[in-house]
C-alpha positions as MATLAB code, in Angstrom:
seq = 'XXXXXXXXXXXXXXXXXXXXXXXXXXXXXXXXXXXXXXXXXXXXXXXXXXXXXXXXXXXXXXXXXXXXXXXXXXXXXXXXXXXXXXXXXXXXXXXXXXXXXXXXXXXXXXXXXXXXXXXXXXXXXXXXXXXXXXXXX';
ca = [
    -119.402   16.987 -214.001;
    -119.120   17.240 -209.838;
    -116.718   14.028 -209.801;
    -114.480   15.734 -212.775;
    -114.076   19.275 -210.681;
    -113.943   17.523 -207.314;
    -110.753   15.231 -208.958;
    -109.430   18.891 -210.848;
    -109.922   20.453 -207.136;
    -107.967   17.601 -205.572;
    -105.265   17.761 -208.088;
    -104.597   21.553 -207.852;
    -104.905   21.000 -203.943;
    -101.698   18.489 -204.443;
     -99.971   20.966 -206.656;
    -100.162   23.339 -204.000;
     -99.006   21.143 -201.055;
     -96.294   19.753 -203.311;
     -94.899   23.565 -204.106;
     -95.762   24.583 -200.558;
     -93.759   21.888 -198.850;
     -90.583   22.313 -201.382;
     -90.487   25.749 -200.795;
     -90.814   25.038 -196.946;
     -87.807   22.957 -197.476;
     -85.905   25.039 -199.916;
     -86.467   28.060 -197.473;
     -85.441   25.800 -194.229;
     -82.360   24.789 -195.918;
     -81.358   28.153 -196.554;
     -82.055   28.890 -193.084;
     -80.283   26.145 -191.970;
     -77.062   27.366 -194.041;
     -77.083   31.000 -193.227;
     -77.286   29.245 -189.282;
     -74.257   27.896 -190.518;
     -72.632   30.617 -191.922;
     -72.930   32.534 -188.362;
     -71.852   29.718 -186.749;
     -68.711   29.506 -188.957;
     -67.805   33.376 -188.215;
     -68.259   33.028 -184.561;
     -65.532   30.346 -184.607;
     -63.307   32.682 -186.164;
     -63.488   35.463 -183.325;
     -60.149   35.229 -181.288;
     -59.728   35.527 -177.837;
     -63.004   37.423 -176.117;
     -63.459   40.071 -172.508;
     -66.687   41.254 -171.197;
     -65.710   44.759 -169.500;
     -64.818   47.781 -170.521;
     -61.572   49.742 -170.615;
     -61.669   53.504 -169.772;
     -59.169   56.517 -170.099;
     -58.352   58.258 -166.849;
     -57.228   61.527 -165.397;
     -56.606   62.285 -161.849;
     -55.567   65.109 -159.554;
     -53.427   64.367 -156.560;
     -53.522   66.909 -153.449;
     -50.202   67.926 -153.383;
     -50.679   71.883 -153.508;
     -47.793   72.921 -155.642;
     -48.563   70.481 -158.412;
     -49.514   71.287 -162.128;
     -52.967   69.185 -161.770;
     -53.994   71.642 -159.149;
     -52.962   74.747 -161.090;
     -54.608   77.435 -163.416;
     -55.472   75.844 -166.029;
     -55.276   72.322 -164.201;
     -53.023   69.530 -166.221;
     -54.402   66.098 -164.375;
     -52.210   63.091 -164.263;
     -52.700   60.170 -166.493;
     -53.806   58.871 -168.855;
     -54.268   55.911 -166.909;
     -56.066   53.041 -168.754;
     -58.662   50.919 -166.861;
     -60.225   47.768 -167.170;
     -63.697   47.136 -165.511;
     -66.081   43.938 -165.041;
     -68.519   42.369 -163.043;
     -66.850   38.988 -162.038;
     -69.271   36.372 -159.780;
     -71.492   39.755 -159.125;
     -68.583   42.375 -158.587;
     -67.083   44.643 -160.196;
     -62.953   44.085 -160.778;
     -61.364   47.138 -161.817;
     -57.561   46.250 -163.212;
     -54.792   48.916 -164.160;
     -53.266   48.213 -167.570;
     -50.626   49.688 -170.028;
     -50.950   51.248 -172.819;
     -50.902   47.502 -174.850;
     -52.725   46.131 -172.609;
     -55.593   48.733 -172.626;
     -55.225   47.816 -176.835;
     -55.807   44.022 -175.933;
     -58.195   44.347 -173.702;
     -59.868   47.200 -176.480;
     -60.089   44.430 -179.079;
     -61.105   41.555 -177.237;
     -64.317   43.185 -175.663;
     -64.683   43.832 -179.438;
     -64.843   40.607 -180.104;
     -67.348   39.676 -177.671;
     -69.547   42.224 -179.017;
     -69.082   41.034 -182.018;
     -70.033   37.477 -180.834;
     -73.054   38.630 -179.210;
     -74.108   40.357 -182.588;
     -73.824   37.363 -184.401;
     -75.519   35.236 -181.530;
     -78.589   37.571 -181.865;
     -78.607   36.932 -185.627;
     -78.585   32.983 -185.543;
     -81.495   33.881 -182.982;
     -83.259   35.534 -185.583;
     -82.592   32.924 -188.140;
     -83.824   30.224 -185.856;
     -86.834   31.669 -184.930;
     -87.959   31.823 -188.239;
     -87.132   28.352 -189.178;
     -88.550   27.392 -185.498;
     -91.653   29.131 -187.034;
     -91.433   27.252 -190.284;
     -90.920   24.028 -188.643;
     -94.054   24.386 -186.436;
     -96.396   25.741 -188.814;
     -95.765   22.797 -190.940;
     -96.363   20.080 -188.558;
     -99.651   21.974 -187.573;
    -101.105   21.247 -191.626;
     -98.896   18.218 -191.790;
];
C-alpha cells in the first residue's frame, strides 16, 4: 500500500511540474511578446529632444514703454528652448514653429522613456520567472 501512494505521490508530483513549467513558458512567452510589442512602438516614435521649451515675457528699461506702464504689457511671447548638453545648460531662441517642433519632439522622448520603463517592468518579471525556475530546475 506505501509503494502504490509513494508511485500516486510521484505521479501527481509530475503533473504538477509538467503544468508548472508550461505555464512558466506560456507566461514567459507572453512576456516575451508584450517586450515586443513595446519594442515595436518605440520604433515608431519620430524624431526625439530632451529639454524643455518655455513661454516668455520680458520688460525692457526704456521708461516710456508700455511694459513699464500701469497695468504693465511685457514683451514677448518669446519661446525658449532649454537643455543640459555635456553638463550645461543651452538655452536656444525659437519661433513660433519651432517652439511646436521642439513641443512635440520632447513629447516623444517622454513618451520613449514611458515605454522604456514598461519593457523594464516586463523584464523584470520574466527576469524573475527565469531565475526562479532554474533555482527548482
Amino acid at each position: 500500500m506505501i509503494t502504490v501512494c509513494l508511485h500516486v505521490r510521484d505521479a501527481s508530483r509530475e503533473r504538477e511540474n509538467t503544468m508548472t513549467s508550461t505555464s512558466v513558458e506560456e507566461r514567459l512567452a507572453k512576456l516575451e511578446q508584450r517586450h515586443r510589442e513595446l519594442a515595436a512602438q518605440i520604433s515608431e516614435v519620430g524624431i526625439i529632444a530632451a529639454g524643455s521649451v518655455t513661454r516668455r515675457y520680458t520688460r525692457c528699461t526704456s521708461v516710456g514703454c508700455r511694459c513699464n506702464a500701469d497695468p504693465p504689457s511685457p514683451h514677448g511671447p518669446y519661446w525658449q528652448w532649454s537643455a543640459k548638453v555635456n553638463g550645461k545648460t543651452v538655452t536656444r531662441r525659437l519661433s513660433a514653429r519651432e517652439a511646436k517642433l521642439y513641443q512635440e519632439w520632447i513629447g516623444n522622448d517622454r513618451r520613449i522613456r514611458a515605454l522604456l520603463a514598461k519593457i523594464r517592468t516586463v523584464d523584470a518579471k520574466a527576469a524573475e520567472l527565469i531565475l526562479r525556475e532554474s533555482v527548482r530546475g
